[in-house]
C-alpha positions in Angstrom: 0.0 0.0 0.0 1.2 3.6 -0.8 0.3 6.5 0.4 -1.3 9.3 -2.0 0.7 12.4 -2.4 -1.9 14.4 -3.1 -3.5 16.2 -0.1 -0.7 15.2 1.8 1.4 17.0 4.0 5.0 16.1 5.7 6.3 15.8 9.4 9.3 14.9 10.8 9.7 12.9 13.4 13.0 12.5 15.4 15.0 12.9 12.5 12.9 11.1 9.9 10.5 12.5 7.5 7.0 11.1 6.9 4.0 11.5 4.6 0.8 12.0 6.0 -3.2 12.6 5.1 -6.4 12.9 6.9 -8.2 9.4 5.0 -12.1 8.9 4.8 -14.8 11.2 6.5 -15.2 12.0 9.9 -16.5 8.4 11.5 -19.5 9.7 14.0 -20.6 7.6 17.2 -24.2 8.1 16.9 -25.5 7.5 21.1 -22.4 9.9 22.5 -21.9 12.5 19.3 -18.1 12.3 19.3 -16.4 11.9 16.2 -13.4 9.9 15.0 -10.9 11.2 12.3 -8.7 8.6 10.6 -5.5 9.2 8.8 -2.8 7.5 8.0 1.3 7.7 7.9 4.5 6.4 5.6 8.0 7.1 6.0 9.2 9.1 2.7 11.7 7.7 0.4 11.3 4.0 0.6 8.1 2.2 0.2 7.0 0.6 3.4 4.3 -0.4 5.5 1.5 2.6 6.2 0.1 3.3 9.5 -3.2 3.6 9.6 -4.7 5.5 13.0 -7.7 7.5 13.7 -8.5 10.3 16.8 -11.3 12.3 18.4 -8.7 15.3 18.1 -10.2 17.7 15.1 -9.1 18.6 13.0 -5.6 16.3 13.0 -3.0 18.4 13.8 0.7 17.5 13.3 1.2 16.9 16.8 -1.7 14.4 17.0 0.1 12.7 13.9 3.6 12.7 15.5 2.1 11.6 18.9 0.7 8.5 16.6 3.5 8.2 14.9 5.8 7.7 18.7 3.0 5.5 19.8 3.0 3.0 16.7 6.9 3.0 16.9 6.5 1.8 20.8 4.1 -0.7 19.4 6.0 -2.6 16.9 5.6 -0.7 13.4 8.1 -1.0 11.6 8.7 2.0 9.4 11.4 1.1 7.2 9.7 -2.3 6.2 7.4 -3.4 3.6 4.4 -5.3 4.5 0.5 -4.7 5.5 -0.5 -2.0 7.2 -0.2 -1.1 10.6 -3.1 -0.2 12.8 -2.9 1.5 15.7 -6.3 2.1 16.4 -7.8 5.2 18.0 -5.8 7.8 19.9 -7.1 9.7 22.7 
């Protein structure tokens, strides 16, 4: 899976650069009214496995994406590697 360019914006991340969009619509919990924003992450310059994440936080900021990006390191993703996607599931 690659990331899509356009609409895309870049971070850095203790040292290392990344790709990153907002993906989908905002996902809505109908009984409380909150709302989920998804997006997803690649390292630039080497293709390689794409974190996928989502948060309450709106709109997704870059420090919401670099907290994600931190907290998917801790989990296990492995950046530089191909592979399936990573999902980290929903930040607070």
């Amino acid at each position: 899976m690659s990331l899509v360019k356009k609409g895309s914006r870049l971070i850095t991340v203790d040292g290392v650069v990344y790709r990153w969009r907002v993906i989908g619509s905002v996902r809505c919990c109908v009984p409380c009214g909150n709302g989920v924003s998804d997006f997803a992450v690649q390292r630039v310059g080497r293709r390689s496995a794409v974190l996928l994440a989502g948060t309450s936080a709106f709109p997704v900021v870059p420090s919401v994406v670099e907290a994600g990006v931190r907290a998917a390191l801790g989990r296990g993703w492995r950046s530089m590697e191909t592979g399936p996607a990573f999902s980290l599931g929903e930040l607070v």
